[in-house]
N, C-alpha and C positions, 0 to 999 in steps of 0.2 A: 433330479438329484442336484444338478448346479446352483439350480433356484432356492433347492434347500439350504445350502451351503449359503449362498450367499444372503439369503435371510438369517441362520443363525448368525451370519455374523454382524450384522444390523442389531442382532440382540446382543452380541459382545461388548459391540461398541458403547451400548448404552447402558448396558453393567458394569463395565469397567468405572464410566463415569460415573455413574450412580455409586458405587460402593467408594471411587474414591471421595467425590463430596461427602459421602455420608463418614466414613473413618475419619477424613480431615477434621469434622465437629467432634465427634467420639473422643478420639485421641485429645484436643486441644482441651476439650472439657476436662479431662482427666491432668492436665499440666503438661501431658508430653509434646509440648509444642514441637520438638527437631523432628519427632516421628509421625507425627499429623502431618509437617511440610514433606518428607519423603516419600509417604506412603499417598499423600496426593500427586505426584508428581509420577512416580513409578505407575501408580493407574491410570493419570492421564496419557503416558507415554505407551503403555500396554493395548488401551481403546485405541488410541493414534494407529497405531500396528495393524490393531483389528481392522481399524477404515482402509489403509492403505490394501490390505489383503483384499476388501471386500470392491475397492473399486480397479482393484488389479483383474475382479475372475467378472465385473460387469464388463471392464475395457477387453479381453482377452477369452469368455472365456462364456457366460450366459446369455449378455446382451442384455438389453433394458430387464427393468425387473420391476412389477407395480404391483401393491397390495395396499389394502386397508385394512384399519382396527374395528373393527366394532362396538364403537361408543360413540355416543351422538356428543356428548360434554354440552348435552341440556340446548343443544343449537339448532340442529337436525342430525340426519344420518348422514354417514359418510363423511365425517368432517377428519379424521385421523386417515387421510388416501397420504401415500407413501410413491415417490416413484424414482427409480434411481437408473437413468437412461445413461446415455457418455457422457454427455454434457456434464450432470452430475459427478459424473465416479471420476471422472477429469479433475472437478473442483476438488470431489472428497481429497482425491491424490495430492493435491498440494494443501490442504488442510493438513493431512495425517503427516507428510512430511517434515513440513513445520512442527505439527504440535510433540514429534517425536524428540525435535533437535532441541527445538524450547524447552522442553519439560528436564533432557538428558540435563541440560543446563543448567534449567532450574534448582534440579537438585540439589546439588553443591553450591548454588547464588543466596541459597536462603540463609546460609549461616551468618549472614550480614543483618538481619533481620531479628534474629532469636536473643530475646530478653528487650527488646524497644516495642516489640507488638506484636499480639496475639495472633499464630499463623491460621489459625483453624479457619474463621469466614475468608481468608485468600484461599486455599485450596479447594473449599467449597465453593466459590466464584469460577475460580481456575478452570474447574472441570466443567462447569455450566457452561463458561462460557467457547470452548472449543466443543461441547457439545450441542449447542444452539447455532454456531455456525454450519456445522452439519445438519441439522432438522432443516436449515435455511434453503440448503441446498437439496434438498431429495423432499418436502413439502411439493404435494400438488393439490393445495387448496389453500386459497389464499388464505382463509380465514387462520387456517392452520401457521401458513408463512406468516402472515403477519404478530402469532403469538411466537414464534422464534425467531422472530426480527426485534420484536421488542425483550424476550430474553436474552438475547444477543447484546443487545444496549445496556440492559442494565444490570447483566452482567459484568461488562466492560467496565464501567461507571464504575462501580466499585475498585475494583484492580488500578484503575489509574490514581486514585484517591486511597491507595492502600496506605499509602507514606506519607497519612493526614497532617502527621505534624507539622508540615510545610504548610502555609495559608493557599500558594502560589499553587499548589495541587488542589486542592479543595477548590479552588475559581476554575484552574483548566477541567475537572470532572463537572461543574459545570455549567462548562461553558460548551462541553462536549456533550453534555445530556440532551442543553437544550436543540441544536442542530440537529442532536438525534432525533427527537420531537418533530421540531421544524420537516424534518426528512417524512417521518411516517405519518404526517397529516395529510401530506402529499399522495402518499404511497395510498393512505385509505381513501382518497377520495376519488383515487382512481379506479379502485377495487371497485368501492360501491356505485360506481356510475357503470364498470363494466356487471354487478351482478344485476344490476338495474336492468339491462338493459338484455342479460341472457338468465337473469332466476338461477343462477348457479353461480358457489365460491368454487367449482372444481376448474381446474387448469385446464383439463382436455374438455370442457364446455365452452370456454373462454378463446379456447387455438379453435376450434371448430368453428366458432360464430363471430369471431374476428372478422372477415373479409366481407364480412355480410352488414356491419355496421358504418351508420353514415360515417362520410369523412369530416366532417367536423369534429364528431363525437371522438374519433381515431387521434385526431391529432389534438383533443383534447387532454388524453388519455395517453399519451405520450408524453406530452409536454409534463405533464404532473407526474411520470413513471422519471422522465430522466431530470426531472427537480429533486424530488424524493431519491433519485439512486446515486446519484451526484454528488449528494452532502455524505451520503457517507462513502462513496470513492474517493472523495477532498477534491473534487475539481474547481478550479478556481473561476466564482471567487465563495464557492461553498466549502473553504477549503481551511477557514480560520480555525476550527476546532483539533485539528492536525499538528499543528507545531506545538502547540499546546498539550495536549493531553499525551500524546507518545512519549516526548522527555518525562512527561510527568510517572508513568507509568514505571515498573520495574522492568528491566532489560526483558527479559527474554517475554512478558507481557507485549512489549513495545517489538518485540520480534513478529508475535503472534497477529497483533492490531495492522502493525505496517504491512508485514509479509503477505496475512489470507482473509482479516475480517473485509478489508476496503474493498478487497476481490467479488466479496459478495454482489457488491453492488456491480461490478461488470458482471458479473455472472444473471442478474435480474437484468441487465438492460440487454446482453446478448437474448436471454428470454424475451422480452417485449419487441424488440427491434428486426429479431434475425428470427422466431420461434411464432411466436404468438399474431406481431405484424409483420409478413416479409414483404410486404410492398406499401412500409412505411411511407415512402419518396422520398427523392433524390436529395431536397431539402433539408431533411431529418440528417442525413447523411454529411451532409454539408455543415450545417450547425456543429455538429459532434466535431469532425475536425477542423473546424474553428476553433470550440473551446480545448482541444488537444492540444492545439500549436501553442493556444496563449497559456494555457498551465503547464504545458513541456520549457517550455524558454523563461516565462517568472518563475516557475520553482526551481530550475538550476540558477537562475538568477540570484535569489534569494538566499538560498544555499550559499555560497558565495560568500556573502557577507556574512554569515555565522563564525560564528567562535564557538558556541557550545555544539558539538559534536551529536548529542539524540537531534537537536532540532535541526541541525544541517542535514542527518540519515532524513529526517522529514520533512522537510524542504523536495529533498530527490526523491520520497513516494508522491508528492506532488507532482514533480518531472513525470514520472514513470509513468503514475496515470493517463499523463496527458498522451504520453505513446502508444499506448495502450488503447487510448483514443483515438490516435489517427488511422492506426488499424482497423477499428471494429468501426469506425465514421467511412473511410474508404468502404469496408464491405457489403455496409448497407447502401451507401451509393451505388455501386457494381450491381447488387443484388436487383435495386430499382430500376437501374437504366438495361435490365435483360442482360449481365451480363455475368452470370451468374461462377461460371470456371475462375474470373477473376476474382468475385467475391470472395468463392472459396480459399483462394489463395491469400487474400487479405483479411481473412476471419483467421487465417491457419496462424497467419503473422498475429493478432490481436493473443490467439490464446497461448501462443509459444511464448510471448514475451508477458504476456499476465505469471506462465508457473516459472519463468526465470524470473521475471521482478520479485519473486514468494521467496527461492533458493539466496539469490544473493545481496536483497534487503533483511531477510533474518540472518544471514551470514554476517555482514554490519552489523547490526543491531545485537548481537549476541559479541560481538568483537569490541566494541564500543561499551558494552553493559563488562566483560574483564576488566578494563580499560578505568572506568569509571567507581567500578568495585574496590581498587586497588589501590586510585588514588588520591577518593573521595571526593572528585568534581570533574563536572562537563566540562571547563573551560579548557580550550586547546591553547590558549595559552598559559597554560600554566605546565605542560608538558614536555615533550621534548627527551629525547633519548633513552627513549621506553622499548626500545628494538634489543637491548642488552637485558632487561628484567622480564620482560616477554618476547621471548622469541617466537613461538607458536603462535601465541594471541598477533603478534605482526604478520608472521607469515598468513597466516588467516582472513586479516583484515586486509593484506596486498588484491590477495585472490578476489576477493570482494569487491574490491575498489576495481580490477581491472576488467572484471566482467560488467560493472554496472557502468563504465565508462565506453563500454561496447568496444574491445577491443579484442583479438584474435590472443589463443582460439578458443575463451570460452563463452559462454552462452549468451550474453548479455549481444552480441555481436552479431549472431544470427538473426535473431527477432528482428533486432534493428536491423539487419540489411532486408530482411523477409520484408520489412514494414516500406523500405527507400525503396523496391522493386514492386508491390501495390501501388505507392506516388505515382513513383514514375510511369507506372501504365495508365492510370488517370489522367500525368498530363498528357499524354499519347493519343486518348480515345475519348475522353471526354467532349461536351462543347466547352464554349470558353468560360462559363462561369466556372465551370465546373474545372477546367485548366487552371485557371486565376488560383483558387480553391487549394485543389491538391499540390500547385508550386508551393505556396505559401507551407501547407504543410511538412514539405520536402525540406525546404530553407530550415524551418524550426528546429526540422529531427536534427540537421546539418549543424546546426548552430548550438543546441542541446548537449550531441554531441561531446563537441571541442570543449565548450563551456562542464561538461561532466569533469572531462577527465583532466581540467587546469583542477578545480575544485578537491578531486583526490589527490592531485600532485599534495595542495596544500595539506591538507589532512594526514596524511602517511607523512609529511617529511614534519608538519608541526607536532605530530603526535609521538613520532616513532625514531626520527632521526634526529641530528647535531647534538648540542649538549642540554641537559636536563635545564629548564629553565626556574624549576622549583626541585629540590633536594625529596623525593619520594624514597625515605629509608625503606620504610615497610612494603613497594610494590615488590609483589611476585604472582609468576606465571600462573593460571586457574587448575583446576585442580584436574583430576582425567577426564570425570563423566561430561565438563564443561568441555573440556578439549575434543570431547567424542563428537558433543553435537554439532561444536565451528566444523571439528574435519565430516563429518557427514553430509553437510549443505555445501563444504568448497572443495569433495569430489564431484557432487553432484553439480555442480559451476559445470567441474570442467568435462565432465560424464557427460551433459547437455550441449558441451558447444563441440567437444571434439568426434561424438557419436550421434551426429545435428541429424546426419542421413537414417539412422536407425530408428530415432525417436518420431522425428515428423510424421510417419507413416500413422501412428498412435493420433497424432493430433490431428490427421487428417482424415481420420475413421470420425471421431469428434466433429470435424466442419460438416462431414458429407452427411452424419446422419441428422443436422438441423437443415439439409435442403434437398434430402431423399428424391423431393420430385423435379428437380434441375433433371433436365433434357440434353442441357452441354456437359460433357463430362470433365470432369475433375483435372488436373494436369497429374499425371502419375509422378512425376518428382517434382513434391513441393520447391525444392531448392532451386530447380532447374528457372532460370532468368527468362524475362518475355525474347528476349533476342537472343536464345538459341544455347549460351556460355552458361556451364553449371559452374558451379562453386561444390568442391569438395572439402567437408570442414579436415579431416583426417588428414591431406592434404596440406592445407592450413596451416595446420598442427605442426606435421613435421617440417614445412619450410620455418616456422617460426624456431622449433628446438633449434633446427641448422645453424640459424643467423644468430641464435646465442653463441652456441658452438662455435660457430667462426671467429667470433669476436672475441670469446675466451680464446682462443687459438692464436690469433691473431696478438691478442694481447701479449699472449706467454714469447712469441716468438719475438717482439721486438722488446719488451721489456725483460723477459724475465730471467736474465742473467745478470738483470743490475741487484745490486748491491741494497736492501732493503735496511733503512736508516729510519729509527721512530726517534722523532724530537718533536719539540712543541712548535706549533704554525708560530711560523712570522708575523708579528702585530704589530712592526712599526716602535715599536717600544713600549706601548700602553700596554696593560693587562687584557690579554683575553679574556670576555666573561660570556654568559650566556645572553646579556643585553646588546651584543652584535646581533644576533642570529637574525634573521629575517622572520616576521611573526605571520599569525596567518592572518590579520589584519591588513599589516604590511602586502601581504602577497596579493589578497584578491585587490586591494584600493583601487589601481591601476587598472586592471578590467573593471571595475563597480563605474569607477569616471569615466568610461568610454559611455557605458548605459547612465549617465547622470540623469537628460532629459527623463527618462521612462521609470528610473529609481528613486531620483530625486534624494540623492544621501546629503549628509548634514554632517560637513567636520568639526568637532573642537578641539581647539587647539591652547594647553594649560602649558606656558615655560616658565622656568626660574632660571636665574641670571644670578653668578656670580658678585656681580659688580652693578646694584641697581641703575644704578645712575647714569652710566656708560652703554650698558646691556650690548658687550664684545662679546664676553663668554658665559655659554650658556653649560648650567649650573645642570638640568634637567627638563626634557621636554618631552610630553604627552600627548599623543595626537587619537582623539576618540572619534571611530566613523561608526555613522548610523542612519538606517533609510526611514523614510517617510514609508508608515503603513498606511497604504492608498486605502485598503480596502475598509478601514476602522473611518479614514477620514472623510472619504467620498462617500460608500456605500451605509456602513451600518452605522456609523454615529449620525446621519443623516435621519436614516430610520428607527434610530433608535429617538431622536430628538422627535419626529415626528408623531411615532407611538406615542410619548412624552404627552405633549401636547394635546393629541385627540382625546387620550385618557382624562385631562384636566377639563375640557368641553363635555365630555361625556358626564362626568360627576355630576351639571345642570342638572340635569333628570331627579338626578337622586335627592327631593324635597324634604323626604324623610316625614309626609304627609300621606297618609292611609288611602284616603281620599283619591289622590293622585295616583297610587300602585294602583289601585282596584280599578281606575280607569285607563291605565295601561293595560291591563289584562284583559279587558271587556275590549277595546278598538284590536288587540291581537285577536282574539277570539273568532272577531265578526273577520275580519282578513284570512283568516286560514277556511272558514265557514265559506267565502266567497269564491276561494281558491280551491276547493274540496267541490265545488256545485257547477265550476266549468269544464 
C-alpha cells in the first residue's frame, strides 16, 4: 500500500509539471500572459509539495522504492528503471523545498516582467527545469541520467537568458551552456567506458561490478566523474560559469540554480565515491579536500570584493561548495583508510550542510531578488537605508546572512562544526599526509568562516542600514506570497539549527543506508564530539536569547531613564550627506590588501582639485578597486589561445582537393581494418 502511495505520487509530481508547462504555452498563446506566469508557478509549487510528500513516506515511511517503465525508447529494454532510495528522497526534499519557496515567490516576481516579454516559454522551462532535476535524482540508468542531466541544462539555459535584452545575459547563458557541455563529455565518457566494460547502463550492474574492475580503469572513471560533476557544482576553477549566469538569471531562478541544481552534482559524486566506488582511496579523498579548502577560501574571498549583490550570493555558493567538500573529501578518506563510524559521521556533516546551503542560499537569493525588484539594480552601492522601506525583506535577509556565516543558533553552524569535528579527527588519526591534509582543511573552514560573516556584516549594513545613498521613491516591501516563501526557508534556517538533534537522526538513516555493510557501528548521536562533550543546539538557542536578553536588560537599567533627545549628528559644521557613509568597497579594501599577494587587486584612483595648480584642496576623489581574474588569465585564455592556434594548424589538411579527402579516407579505413584484426 505504501509503495502505492508513494508511486502515485511520482505520477503527481510529474503531472503537476507536465500540465503546468503545457497551460504556461496555452494561456501565453492566447495573450494571457499574467495568468500563464501564475498558473505555471502555482503548479510547479503544487508538484514541489507532491515531491516533498513522496520523499517524506520513502524517508519515514516505505524505504527505497524501484520500478521501471516499459519502453525501450528504441535503445533496449529497461532503460526508463526509476529508483528512489534515501539518498534520493533526501535530495528530492531539498528540491521540493526550494521549488516551493521559489515558485511562492515567483508568483508575485513576475509582474516586473509582463508587457517587456512573452512569459509562456519561462513557465514552460520553469517547470522542466525543476522537474529534470528530480528525474536526475531517482534515474538508475545512466543512459536515462544522462537525458535529464542534459534536460536539466538546457533547461537552465534558457531561464537565465530569459532577460535577453541584456547582451551581458545572452554571453553568461553561454558561457554557462558551454561548461555544461564541457561537464557531460566527461560524464559520458565515463558512462561508456564503465558500460564497456559491464554491457549494462543500469546503476545496480555498475554498484555490483565496480570492485571487480581494474584500478586503473576505477580511477579513470573517477577522475572524469568528479571533472564532469565539478563543473556543475562550480568548484573552482570549474566554477566560471557561476557568477555569471545566477546574476544573470531571474531571482527566485537564481534561488533554484544556487540552492539545488549545483547539489546535483554532489549528489552524483556522493554516488560514484561513497555508493558505486567505496574504496575509491585515500587519495581520491584527499584531492576532494584539496579542491574544498581552495574554493571555500577564493569564493568567500571573492565575494568580498563584490558590489553587485546576486554575484557576491554567488561567490558564497562557491565557498559553500567547497564545504561541502571538505565533508564528503573527509568521508571518503575515513571510508578508505577502514574507518568507516567516522566516515559516517563526516558524510552526515557533507549532507547536513548540502540541505542547509539549499535553505539559506535560496533565503538570499530570494531576499536580494526583493531587493533588486524594487530598486532596479544589483549595485550595493547604490543602496543604503532599505531597513525602513523593507522591513520583512531585511529581517529575512539578516537570518540569511547569519546562518550562512555559521553562526548559533541556526543551521548554517551545525554542519560547520559537524564538518571542524570530521577535520579534527583526521588530524588525530590519520598518517601525516593525511594530517598535513585535513589541518589545511580545518584552517580553510576557519578562515571561511571569519571571512563569511565580515562579508555579510558589509551587505546588511550596505544594503539595509545608514542613510539611502541613492533616493529609491518607489521601493516597497514584496508582496505576501513573496514574503511566504522568504519566511518558509528562514524558519526552516532556524527549524534546522535549533532542532539540529531531531533532524540529524533523518540524515543519518541517509549516511548508514550508503554503507549498510560497515561492521563498525554508527555513533548514535551524530552531534555527540570525538572527545566525549555534546553540544546541545536547543541549548544554544536559549543561552543565545539569554545574552540578548541580558543586554537589553542591561541596557534599560543603565540607560533608560535618560532623557531621549532626536537632533541631527554632529558634523563638525559640513553637511551630512550620504557620501560619508562607509561603502562596501570601502569596507572589504582593507581585508582584499591583506590577500593582495593571492588576489592581486588593482586600485584606480581619479581626483579633481579645486585649485589645479596648487592641488591643496580636493574638489572630488574616486577610488576604483578590482582583482585580477586569475582563472581567465592563467588558465582559459591560455587554453583558449591555444585551441586558437591548433585550430589554425589544423585548416592545413583542408586542401579543398578531392583527391586528398579520398585518401584520407582510404589510410583511415586501413587503420581501423588493422585495429579491428588484432
Amino acid at each position: 500500500m505504501v509503495d502505492f502511495i508513494a508511486q502515485f505520487g511520482l505520477f503527481a509530481i510529474f503531472a503537476f509539471f507536465t500540465g503546468g508547462a503545457a497551460l504556461s504555452l496555452i494561456y501565453s498563446a492566447y495573450g494571457a500572459e499574467r495568468e500563464s506566469w501564475i498558473l505555471s508557478h502555482l503548479f510547479a509549487a503544487l508538484a514541489s509539495l507532491c515531491g516533498l510528500l513522496l520523499a517524506g513516506t520513502v524517508l519515514f515511511a516505505s524505504g527505497p522504492l524501484s520500478f521501471h517503465l516499459p519502453f525501450s525508447l528504441g535503445i533496449g529494454p529497461d532503460i526508463l528503471r526509476f529508483q528512489i532510495d534515501t539518498l534520493a528522497a533526501f535530495f528530492i526534499a531539498a528540491i521540493s523545498i526550494v521549488g516551493i519557496a521559489a515558485s511562492l515567490f515567483g508568483i508575485q516576481y513576475g509582474k516586473h516582467f509582463l508587457g517587456s516579454y512573452r512569459l509562456g516559454g519561462f513557465g514552460f522551462f520553469y517547470n522542466l527545469f525543476i522537474a529534470s532535476m528530480i528525474l536526475v535524482v531517482i534515474a538508475n540508468n545512466s543512459f536515462l541520467f544522462l537525458l535529464a542531466w542534459e534536460g536539466m541544462a538546457i533547461a537552465s539555459y534558457f531561464l537565465v537568458i530569459f532577460e535577453r535584452h541584456e547582451a551581458k545575459n545572452i554571453s553568461a547563458g553561454m558561457l554557462y551552456l558551454l561548461i555544461s557541455q564541457l561537464g557531460a563529455a566527461f560524464l559520458f565518457a565515463a558512462f561508456l567506458i564503465l558500460y564497456a566494460l559491464t554491457g549494462s547502463w543500469d546503476f545496480d550492474t555498475i554498484r555490483a561490478s565496480a570492485g571487480e574492475m581494474p584500478l586503473l580503469v576505477q580511477n579513470i572513471v573517477l577522475a572524469l566523474a568528479l571533472l564532469g560533476f565539478s563543473s556543475k557544482a562550480g568548484i573552482i576553477p570549474l566554477h566560471i560559469w557561476l557568477p555569471e549566469a545566477h546574476p544573470a538569471a531571474p531571482s527566485h531562478v537564481s534561488a533554484l540554480m544556487s540552492g539545488v541544481m549545483i547539489k546535483t552534482g554532489i549528489f552524483m559524486l556522493i554516488r560514484f565515491f561513497v555508493d558505486f566506488f567505496p574504496t575509491a582511496g585515500i587519495s581520491w579523498g584527499l584531492i576532494i579536500i584539496v579542491l574544498g579548502a581552495v574554493s571555500s577560501l577564493l569564493g568567500v574571498l571573492y565575494a568580498l570584493s563584490e558590489h553587485d549583490i546576486k554575484r557576491l550570493l554567488a561567490f558564497h555558493s562557491v565557498e559553500n561548495i567547497g564545504i561541502i567538500f571538505l565533508g564528503l573529501g573527509a568521508s571518503i578518506t575515513f571510508f578508505s583508510a577502514a574507518m568507516p563510524a567516522l566516515g559516517t559521521l563526516a558524510l552526515i556533516a557533507a549532507l547536513y550542510h548540502t540541505i542547509n546551503h539549499a535553505l539559506f542560499k535560496a533565503l538570499l537569493f530570494l531576499s536580494a531578488g526583493s531587493v533588486v525588484a524594487t530598486t532596479g539594480t544589483r549595485n550595493m552601492e547604490e543602496y543604503g537605508g532599505l531597513i525602513k522601506k523593507l522591513p520583512y525583506t531585511a529581517f529575512f535577509f539578516l537570518i540569511g546572512a547569519v546562518a550562512i556565516s555559521g553562526l548559533p543558533p541556526f543551521n548554517g553552524f551545525v554542519s560547520e562544526w559537524m564538518t571542524f569535528q570530521s577535520l579534527f579527527a583526521g588530524i588525530g588519526t590519520l598518517p601525516i599526509i593525511g594530517k598535513i591534509t585535513f589541518l589545511v582543511g580545518a584552517s580553510s573552514l576557519a578562515f571561511t568562516g571569519g571571512l563569511a560573516a565580515a562579508c555579510f556584516v558589509k551587505a546588511f549594513g550596505a544594503i539595509f542600514l545608514a542613510r539611502p545613498r541613492h533616493e529609491h521613491a518607489h521601493a516597497h516591501e514584496s508582496g505576501f506570497l513573496s514574503l511566504a516563501g522568504m519566511g518558509l526557508l528562514a524558519a526552516l534556517c532556524a527549524l534546522f539549527g535549533v532542532a539540529a538533534s531531531a533532524i540529524t537522526p533523518i540524515v543519518t538513516r541517509v549516511a548508514e543506508s550508503l554503507r549498510a555493510a560497515s561492521d563498525i557501528a554508527v555513533p548514535s548521536a551524530p552531534l555527540q564530539s570525538l572527545g566525549g562533550s555534546s553540544l546541545s543546539m536547543s541549548g544554544v538557542a536559549i543561552a543565545v536569547v539569554f545574552g540578548v536578553a541580558l543586554c537589553g536588560i542591561l541596557v534599560w537599567i543603565i540607560a533608560g531613564r535618560r532623557k531621549i533627545v532626536v537632533s541631527r549628528t554632529w558634523d563638525c559644521g559640513a553637511p551630512l550627506t550620504s557620501r560619508m557613509e562607509i561603502t562596501a568597497t570601502g569596507f572589504s579594501r582593507s581585508i582584499i590588501m591583506v590577500f593582495r599577494g593571492l588576489l592581486q587587486p588593482s586600485v584606480q584612483t581619479d581626483v579633481e582639485y579645486h585649485d589645479v595648480e596648487t592641488r591643496y584642496f580636493t574638489k572630488k576623489k574616486k577610488v576604483e578597486l578590482s582583482l585580477t581574474d586569475m582563472y581567465h588569465a592563467y588558465l582559459y585564455s591560455p587554453a583558449i589561445t591555444l585551441v586558437e592556434h591548433s585550430a589554425r594548424q589544423a585548416r592545413r589538411i583542408q586542401t579543398g582537393n578531392l583527391s586528398t579527402y579520398l585518401l584520407y579516407i582510404f589510410l583511415t579505413t586501413l587503420l581501423l581494418l588493422f585495429w579491428a584484426l588484432q
